[in-house]
PDB file with one MODEL, atoms N, CA, C and O in Angstrom:
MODEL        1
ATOM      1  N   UNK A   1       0.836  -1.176   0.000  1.00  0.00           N
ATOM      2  CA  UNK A   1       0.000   0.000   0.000  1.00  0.00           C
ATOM      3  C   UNK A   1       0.882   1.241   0.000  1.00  0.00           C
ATOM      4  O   UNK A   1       1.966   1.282   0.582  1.00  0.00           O
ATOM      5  N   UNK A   2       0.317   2.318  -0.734  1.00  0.00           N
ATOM      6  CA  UNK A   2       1.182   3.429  -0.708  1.00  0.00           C
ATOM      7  C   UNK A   2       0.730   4.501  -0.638  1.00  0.00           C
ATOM      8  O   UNK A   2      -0.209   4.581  -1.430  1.00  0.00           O
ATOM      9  N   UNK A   3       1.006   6.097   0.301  1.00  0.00           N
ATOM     10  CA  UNK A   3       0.320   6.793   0.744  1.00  0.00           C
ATOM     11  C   UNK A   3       1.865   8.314   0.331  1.00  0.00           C
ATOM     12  O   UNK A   3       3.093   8.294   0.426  1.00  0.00           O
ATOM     13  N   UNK A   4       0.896   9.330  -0.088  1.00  0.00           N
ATOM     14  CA  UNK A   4       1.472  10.271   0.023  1.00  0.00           C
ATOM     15  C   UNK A   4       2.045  11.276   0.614  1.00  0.00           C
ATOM     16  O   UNK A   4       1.159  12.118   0.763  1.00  0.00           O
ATOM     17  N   UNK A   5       3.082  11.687   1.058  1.00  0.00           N
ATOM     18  CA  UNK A   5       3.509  12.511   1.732  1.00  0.00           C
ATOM     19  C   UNK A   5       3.159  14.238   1.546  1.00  0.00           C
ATOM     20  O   UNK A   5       3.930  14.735   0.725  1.00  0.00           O
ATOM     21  N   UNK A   6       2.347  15.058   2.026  1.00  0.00           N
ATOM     22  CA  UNK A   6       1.838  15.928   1.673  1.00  0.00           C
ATOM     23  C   UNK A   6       3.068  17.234   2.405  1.00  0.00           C
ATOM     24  O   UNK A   6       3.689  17.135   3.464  1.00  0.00           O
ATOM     25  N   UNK A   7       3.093  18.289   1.481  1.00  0.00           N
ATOM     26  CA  UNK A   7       4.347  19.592   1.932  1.00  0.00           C
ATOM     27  C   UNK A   7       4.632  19.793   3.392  1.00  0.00           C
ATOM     28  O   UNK A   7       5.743  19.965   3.893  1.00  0.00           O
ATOM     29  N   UNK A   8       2.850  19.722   4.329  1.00  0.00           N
ATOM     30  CA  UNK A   8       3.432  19.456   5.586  1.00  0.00           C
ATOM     31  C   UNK A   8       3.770  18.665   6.453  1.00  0.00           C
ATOM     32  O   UNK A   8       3.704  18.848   7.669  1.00  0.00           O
ATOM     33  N   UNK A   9       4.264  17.468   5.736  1.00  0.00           N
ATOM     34  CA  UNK A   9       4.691  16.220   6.170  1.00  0.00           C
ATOM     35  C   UNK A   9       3.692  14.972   6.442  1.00  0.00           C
ATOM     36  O   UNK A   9       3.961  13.771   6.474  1.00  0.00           O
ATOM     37  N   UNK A  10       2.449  15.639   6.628  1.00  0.00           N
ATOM     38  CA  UNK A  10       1.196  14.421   6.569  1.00  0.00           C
ATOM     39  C   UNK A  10       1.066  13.722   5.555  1.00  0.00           C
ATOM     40  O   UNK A  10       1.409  13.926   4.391  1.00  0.00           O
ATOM     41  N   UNK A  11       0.336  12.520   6.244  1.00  0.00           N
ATOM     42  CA  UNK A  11      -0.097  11.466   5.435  1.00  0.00           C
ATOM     43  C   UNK A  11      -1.617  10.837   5.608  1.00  0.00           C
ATOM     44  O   UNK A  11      -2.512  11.286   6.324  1.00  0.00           O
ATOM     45  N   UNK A  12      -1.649   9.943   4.951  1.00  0.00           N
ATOM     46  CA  UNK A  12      -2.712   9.151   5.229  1.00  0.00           C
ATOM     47  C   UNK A  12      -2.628   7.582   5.515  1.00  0.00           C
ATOM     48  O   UNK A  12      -2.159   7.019   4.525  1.00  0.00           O
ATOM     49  N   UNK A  13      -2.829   6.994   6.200  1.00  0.00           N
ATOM     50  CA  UNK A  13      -3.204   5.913   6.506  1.00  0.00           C
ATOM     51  C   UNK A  13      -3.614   5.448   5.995  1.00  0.00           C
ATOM     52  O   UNK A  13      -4.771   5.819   6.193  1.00  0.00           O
ATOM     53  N   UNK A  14      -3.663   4.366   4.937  1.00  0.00           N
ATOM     54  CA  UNK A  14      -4.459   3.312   4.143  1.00  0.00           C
ATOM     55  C   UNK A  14      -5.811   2.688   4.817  1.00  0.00           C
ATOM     56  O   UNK A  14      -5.696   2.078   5.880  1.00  0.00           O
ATOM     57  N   UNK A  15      -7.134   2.842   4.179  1.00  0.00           N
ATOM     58  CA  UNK A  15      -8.193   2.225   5.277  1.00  0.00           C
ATOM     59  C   UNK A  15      -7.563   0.770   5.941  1.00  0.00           C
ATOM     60  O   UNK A  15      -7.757   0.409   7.102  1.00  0.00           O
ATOM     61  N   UNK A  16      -6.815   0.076   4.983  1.00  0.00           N
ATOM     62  CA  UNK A  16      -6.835  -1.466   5.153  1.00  0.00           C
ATOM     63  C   UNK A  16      -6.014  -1.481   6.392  1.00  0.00           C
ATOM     64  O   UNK A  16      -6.137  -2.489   7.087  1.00  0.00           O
ATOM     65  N   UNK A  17      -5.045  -0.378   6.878  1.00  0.00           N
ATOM     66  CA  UNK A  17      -4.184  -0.184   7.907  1.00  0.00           C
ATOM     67  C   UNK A  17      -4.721  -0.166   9.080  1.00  0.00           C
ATOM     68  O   UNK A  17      -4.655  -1.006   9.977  1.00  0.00           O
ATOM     69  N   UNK A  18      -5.398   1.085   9.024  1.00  0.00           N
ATOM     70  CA  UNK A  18      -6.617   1.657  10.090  1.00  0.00           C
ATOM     71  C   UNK A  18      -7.613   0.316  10.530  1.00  0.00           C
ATOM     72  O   UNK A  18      -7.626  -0.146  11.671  1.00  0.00           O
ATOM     73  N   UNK A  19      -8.467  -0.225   9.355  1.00  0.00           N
ATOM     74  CA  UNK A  19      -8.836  -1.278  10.132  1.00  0.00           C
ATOM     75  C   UNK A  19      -8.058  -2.347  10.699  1.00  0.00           C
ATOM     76  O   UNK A  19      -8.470  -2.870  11.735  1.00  0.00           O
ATOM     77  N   UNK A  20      -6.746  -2.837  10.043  1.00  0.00           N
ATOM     78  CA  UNK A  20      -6.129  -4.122  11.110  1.00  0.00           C
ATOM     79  C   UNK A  20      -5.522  -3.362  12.236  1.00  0.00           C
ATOM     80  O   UNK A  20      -4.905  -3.947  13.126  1.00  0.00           O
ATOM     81  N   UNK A  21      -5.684  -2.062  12.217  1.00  0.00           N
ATOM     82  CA  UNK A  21      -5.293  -1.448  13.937  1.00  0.00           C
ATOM     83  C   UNK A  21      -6.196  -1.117  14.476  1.00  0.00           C
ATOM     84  O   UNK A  21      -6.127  -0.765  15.654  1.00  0.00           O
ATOM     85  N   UNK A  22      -7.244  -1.123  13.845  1.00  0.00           N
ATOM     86  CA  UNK A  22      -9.003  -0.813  14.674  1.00  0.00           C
ATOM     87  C   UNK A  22      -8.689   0.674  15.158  1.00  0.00           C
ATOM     88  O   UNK A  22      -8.780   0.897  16.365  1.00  0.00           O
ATOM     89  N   UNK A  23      -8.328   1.698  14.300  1.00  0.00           N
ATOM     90  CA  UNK A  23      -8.245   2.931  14.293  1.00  0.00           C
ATOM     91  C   UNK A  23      -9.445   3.995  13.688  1.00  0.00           C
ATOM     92  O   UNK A  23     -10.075   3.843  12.641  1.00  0.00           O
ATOM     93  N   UNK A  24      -9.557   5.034  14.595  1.00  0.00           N
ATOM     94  CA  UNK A  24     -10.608   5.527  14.175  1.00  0.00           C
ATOM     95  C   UNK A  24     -10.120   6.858  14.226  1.00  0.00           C
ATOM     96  O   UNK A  24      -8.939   7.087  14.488  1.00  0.00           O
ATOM     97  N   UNK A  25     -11.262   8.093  13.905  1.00  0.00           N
ATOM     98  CA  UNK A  25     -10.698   9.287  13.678  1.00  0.00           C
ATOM     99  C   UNK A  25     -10.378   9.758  14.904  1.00  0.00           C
ATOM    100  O   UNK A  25     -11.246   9.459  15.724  1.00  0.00           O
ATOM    101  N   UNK A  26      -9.347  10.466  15.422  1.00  0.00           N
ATOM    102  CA  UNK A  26      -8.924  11.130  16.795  1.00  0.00           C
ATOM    103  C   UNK A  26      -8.064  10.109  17.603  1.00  0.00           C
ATOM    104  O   UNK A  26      -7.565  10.450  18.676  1.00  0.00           O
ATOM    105  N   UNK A  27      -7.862   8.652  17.008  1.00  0.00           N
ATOM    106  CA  UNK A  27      -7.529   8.251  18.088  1.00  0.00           C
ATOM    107  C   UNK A  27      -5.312   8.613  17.608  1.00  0.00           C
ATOM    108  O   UNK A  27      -4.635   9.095  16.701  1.00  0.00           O
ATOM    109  N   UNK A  28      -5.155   8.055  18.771  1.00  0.00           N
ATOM    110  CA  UNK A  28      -3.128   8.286  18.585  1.00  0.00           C
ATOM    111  C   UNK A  28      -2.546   7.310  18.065  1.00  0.00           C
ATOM    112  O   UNK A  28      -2.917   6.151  18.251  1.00  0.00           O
ATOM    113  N   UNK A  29      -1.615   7.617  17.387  1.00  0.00           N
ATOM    114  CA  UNK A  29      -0.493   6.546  16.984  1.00  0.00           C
ATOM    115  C   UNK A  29       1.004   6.382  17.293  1.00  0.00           C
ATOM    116  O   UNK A  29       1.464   7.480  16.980  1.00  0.00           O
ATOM    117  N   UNK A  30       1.855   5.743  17.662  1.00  0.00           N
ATOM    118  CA  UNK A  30       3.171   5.943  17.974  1.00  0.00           C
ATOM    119  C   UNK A  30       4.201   5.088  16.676  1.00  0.00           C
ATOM    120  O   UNK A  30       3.967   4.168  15.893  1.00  0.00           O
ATOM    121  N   UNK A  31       5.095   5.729  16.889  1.00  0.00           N
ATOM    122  CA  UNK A  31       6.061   5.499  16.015  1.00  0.00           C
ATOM    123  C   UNK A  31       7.333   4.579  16.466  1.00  0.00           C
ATOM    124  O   UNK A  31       7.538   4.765  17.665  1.00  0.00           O
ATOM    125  N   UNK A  32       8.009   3.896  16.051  1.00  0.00           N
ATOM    126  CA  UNK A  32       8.957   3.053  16.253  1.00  0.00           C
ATOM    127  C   UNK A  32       9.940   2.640  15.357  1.00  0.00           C
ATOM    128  O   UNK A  32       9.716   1.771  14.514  1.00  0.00           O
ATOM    129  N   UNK A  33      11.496   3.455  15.534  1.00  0.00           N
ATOM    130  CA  UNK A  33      12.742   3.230  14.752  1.00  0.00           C
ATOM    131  C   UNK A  33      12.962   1.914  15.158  1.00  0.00           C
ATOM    132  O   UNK A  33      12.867   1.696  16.366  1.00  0.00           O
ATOM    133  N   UNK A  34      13.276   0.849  14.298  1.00  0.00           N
ATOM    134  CA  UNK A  34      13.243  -0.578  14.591  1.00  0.00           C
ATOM    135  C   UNK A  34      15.233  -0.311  14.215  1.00  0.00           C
ATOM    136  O   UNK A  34      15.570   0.300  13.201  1.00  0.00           O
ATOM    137  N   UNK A  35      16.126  -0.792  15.053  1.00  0.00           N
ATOM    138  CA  UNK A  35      17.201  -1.439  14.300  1.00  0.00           C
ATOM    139  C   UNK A  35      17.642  -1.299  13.152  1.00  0.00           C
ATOM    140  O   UNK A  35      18.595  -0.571  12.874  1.00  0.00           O
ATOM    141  N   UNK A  36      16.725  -2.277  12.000  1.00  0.00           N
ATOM    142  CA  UNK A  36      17.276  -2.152  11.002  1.00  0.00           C
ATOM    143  C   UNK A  36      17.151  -1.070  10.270  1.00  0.00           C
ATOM    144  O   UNK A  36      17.795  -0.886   9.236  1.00  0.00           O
ATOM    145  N   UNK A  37      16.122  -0.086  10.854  1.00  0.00           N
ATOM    146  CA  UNK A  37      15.469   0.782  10.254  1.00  0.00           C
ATOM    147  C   UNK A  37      14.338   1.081   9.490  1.00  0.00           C
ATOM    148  O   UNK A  37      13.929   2.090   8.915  1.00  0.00           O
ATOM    149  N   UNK A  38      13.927  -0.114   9.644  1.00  0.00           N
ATOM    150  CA  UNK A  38      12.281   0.170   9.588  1.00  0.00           C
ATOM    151  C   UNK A  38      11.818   0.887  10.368  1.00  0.00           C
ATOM    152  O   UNK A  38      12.627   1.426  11.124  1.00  0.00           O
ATOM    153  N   UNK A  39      10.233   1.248  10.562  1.00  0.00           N
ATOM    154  CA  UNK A  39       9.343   2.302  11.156  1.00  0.00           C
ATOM    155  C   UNK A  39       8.201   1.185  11.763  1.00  0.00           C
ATOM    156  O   UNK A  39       7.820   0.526  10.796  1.00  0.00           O
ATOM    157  N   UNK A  40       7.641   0.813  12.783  1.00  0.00           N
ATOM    158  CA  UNK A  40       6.434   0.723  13.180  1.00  0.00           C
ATOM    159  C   UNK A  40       5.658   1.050  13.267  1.00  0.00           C
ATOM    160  O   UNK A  40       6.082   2.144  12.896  1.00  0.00           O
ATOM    161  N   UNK A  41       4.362   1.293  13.490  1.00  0.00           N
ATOM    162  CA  UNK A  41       3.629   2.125  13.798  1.00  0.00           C
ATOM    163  C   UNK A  41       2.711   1.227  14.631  1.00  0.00           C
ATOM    164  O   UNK A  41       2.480   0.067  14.288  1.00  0.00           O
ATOM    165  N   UNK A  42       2.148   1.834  15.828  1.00  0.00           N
ATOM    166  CA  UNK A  42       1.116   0.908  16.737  1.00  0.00           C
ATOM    167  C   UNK A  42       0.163   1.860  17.070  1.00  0.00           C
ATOM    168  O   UNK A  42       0.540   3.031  17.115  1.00  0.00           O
ATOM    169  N   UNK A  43      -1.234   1.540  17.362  1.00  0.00           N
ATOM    170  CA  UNK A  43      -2.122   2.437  18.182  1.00  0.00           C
ATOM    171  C   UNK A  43      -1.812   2.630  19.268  1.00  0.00           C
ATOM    172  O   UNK A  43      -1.330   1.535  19.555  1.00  0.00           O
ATOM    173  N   UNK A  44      -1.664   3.604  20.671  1.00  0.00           N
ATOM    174  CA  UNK A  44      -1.672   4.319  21.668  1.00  0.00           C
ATOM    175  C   UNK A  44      -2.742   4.000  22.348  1.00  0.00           C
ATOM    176  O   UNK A  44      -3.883   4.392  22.104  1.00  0.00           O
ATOM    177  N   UNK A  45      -2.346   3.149  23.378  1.00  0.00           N
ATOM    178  CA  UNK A  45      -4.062   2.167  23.981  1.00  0.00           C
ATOM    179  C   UNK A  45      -4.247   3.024  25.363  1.00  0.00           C
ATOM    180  O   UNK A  45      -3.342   3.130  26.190  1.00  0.00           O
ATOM    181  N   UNK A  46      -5.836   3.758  25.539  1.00  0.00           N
ATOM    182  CA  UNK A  46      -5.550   3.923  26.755  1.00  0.00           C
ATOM    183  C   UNK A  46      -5.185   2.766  27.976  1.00  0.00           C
ATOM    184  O   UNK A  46      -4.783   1.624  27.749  1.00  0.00           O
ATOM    185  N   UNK A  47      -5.438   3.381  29.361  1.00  0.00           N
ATOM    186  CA  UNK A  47      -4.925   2.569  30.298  1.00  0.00           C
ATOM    187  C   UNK A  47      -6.115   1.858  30.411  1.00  0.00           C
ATOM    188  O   UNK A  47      -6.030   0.633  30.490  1.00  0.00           O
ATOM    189  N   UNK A  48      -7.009   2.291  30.429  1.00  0.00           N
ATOM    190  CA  UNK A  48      -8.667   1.673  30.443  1.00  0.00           C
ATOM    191  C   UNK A  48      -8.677   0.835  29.377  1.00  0.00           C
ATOM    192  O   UNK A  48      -9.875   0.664  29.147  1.00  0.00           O
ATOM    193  N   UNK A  49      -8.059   0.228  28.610  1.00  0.00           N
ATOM    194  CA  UNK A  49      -7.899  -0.890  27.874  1.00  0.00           C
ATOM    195  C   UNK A  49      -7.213  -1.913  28.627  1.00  0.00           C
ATOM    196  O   UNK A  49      -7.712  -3.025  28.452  1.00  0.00           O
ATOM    197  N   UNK A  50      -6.346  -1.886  29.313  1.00  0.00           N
ATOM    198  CA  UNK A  50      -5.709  -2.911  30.143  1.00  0.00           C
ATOM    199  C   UNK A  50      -6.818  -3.670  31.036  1.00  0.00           C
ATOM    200  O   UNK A  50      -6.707  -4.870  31.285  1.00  0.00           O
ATOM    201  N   UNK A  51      -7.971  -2.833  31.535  1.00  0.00           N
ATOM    202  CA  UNK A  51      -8.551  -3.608  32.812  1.00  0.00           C
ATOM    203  C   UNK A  51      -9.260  -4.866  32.004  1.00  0.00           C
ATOM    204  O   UNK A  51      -9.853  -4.848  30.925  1.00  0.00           O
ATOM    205  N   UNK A  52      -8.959  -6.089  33.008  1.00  0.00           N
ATOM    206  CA  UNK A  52      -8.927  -7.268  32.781  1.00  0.00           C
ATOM    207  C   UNK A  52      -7.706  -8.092  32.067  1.00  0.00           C
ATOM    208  O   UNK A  52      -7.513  -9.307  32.007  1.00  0.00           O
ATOM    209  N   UNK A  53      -7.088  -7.190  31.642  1.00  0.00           N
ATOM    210  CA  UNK A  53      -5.651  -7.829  31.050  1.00  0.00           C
ATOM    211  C   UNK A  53      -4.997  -8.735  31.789  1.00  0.00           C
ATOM    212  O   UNK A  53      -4.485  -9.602  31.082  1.00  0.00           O
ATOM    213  N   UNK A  54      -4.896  -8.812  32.430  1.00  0.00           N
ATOM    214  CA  UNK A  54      -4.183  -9.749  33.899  1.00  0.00           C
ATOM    215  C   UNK A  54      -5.205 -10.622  34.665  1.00  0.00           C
ATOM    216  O   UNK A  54      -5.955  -9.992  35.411  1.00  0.00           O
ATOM    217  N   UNK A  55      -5.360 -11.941  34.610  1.00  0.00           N
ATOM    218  CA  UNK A  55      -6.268 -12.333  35.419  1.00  0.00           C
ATOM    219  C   UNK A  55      -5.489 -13.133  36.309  1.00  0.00           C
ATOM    220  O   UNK A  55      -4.479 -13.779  36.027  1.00  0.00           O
ATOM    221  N   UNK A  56      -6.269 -12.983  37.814  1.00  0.00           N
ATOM    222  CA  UNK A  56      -5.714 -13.678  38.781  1.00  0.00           C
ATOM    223  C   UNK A  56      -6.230 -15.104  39.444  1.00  0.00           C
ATOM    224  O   UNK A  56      -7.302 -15.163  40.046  1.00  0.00           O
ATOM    225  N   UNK A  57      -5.655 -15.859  39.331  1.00  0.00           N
ATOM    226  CA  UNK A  57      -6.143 -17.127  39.954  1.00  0.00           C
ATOM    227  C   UNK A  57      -5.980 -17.110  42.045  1.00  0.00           C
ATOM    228  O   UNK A  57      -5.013 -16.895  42.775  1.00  0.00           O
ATOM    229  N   UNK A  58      -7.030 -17.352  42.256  1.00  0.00           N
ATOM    230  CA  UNK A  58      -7.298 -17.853  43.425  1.00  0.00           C
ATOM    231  C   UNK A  58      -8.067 -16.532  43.865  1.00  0.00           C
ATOM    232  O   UNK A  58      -8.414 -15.697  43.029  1.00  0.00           O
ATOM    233  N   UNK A  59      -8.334 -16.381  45.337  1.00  0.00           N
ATOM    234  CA  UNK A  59      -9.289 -15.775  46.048  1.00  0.00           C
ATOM    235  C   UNK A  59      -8.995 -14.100  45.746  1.00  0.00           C
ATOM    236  O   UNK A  59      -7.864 -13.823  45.345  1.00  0.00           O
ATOM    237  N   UNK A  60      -9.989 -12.973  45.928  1.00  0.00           N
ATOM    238  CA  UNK A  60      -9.618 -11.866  45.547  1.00  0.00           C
ATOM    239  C   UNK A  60      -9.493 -11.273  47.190  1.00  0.00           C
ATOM    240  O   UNK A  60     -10.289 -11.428  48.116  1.00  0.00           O
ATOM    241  N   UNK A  61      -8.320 -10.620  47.163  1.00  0.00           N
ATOM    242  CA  UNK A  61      -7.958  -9.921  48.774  1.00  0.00           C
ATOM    243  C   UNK A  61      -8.439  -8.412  48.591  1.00  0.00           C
ATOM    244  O   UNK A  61      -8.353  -7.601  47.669  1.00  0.00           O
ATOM    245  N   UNK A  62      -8.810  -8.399  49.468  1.00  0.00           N
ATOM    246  CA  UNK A  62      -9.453  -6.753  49.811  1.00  0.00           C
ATOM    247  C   UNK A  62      -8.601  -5.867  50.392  1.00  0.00           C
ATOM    248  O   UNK A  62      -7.518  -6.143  50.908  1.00  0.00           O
ATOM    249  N   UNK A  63      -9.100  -4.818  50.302  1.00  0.00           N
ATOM    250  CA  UNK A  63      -7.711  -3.733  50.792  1.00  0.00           C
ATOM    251  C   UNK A  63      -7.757  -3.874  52.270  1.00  0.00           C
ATOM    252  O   UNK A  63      -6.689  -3.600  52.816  1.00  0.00           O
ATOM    253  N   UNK A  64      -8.706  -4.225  53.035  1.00  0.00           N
ATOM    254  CA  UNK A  64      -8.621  -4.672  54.684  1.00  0.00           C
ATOM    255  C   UNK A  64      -7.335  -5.920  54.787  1.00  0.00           C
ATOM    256  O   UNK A  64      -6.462  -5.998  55.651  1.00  0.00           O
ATOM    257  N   UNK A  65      -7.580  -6.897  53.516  1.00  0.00           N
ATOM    258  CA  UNK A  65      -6.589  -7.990  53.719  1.00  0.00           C
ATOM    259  C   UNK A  65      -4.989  -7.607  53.672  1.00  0.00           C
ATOM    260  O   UNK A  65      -4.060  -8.114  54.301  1.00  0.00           O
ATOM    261  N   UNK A  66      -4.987  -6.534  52.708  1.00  0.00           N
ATOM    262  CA  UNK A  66      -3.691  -6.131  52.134  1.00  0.00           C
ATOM    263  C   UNK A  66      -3.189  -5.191  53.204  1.00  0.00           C
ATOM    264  O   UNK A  66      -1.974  -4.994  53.238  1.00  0.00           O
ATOM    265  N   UNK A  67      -4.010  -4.550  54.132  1.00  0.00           N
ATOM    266  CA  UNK A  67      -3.788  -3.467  55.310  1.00  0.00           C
ATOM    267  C   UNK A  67      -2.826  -4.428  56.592  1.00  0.00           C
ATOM    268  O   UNK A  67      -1.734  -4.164  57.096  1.00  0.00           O
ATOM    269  N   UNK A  68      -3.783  -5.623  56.830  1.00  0.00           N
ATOM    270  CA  UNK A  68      -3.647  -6.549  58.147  1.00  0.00           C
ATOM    271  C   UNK A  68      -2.394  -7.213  57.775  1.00  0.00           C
ATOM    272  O   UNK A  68      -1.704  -7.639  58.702  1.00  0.00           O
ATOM    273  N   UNK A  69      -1.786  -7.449  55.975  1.00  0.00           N
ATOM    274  CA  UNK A  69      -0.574  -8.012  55.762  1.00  0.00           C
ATOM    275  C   UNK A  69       0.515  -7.070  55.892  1.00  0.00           C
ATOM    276  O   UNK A  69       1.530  -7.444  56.478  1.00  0.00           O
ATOM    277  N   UNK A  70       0.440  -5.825  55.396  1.00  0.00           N
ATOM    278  CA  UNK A  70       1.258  -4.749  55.647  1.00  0.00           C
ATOM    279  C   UNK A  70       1.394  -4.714  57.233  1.00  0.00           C
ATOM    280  O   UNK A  70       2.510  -4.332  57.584  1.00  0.00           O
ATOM    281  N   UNK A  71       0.785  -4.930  57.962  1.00  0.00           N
ATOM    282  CA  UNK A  71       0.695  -4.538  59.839  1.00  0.00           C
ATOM    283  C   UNK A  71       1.102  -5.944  59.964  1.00  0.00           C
ATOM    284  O   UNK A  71       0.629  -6.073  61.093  1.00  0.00           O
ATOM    285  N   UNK A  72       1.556  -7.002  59.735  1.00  0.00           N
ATOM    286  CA  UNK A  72       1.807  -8.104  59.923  1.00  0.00           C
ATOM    287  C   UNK A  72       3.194  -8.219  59.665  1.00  0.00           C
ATOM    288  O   UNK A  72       3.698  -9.104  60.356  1.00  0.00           O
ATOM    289  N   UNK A  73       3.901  -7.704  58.998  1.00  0.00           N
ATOM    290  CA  UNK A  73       4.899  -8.226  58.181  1.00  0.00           C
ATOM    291  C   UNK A  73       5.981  -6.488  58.832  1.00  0.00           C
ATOM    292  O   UNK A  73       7.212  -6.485  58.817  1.00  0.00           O
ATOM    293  N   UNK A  74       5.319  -5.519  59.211  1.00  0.00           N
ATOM    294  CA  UNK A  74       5.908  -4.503  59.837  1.00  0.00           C
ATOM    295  C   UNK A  74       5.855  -4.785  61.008  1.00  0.00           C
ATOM    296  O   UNK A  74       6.510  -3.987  61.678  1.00  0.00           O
ATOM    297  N   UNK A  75       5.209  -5.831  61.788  1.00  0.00           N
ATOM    298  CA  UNK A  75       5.325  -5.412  63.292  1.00  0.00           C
ATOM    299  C   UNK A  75       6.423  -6.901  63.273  1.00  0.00           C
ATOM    300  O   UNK A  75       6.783  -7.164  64.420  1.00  0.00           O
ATOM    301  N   UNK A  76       6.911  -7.736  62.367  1.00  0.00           N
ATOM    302  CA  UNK A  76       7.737  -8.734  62.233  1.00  0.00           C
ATOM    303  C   UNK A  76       9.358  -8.092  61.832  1.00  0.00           C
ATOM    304  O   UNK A  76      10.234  -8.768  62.372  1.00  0.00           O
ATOM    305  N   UNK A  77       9.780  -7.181  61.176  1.00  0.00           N
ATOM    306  CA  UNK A  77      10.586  -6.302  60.604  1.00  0.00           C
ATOM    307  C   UNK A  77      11.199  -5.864  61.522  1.00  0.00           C
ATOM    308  O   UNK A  77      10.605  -5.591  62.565  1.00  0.00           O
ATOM    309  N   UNK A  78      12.527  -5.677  61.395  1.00  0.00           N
ATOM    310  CA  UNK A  78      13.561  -4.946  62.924  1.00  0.00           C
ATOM    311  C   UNK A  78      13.704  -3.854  62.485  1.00  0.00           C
ATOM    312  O   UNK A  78      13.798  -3.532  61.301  1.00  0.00           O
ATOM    313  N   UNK A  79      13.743  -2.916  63.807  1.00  0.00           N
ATOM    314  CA  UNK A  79      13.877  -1.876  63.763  1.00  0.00           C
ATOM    315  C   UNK A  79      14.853  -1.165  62.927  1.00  0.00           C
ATOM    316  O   UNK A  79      15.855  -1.663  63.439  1.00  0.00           O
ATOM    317  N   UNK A  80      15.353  -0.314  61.955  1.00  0.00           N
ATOM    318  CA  UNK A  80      16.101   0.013  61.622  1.00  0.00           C
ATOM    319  C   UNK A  80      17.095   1.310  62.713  1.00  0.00           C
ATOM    320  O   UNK A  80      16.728   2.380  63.199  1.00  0.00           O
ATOM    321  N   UNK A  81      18.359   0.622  62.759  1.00  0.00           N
ATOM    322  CA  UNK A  81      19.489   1.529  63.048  1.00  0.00           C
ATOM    323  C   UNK A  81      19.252   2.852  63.197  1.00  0.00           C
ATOM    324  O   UNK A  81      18.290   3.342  62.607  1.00  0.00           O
ATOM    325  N   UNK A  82      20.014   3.579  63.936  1.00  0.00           N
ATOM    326  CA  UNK A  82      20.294   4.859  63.673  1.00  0.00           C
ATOM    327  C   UNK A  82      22.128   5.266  64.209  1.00  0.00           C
ATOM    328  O   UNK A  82      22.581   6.399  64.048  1.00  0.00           O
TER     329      UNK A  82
ENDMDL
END
């Protein structure tokens, strides 16, 4: 596919591009000098795309659980020096 470089350096994106990146109007793109010197280009995902990215196996701990381990594991800890 081939796209023109316009005087102020813009271009266009080939639709066929835009759709295998599921790009739409407004959204961002980043760029990437590869080594050999090729160019990448990837969509700019918000962070709100990540949730669920990571799934966790076994029980879900609550921030009370994560509080009582922090107070557990500090009142086990030696004092530091002075």
């Amino acid at each position: 596919m081939d796209s023109t470089l316009t005087v102020k350096g813009q271009t266009t994106i080939p639709k066929a591009i835009r759709d295998h990146l599921g790009l739409k109007a407004g959204d961002k793109v980043k760029y990437f000098i590869r080594p050999d010197g090729g160019v990448t280009i990837l969509p700019v995902m918000p962070a709100i795309a990540l949730a669920g990215f990571l799934k966790r196996k076994g029980p879900t701990i609550t921030l009370d659980d994560m509080d009582k381990a922090i107070a557990e594991g500090a009142a086990r800890a030696p004092l530091p020096r002075r």
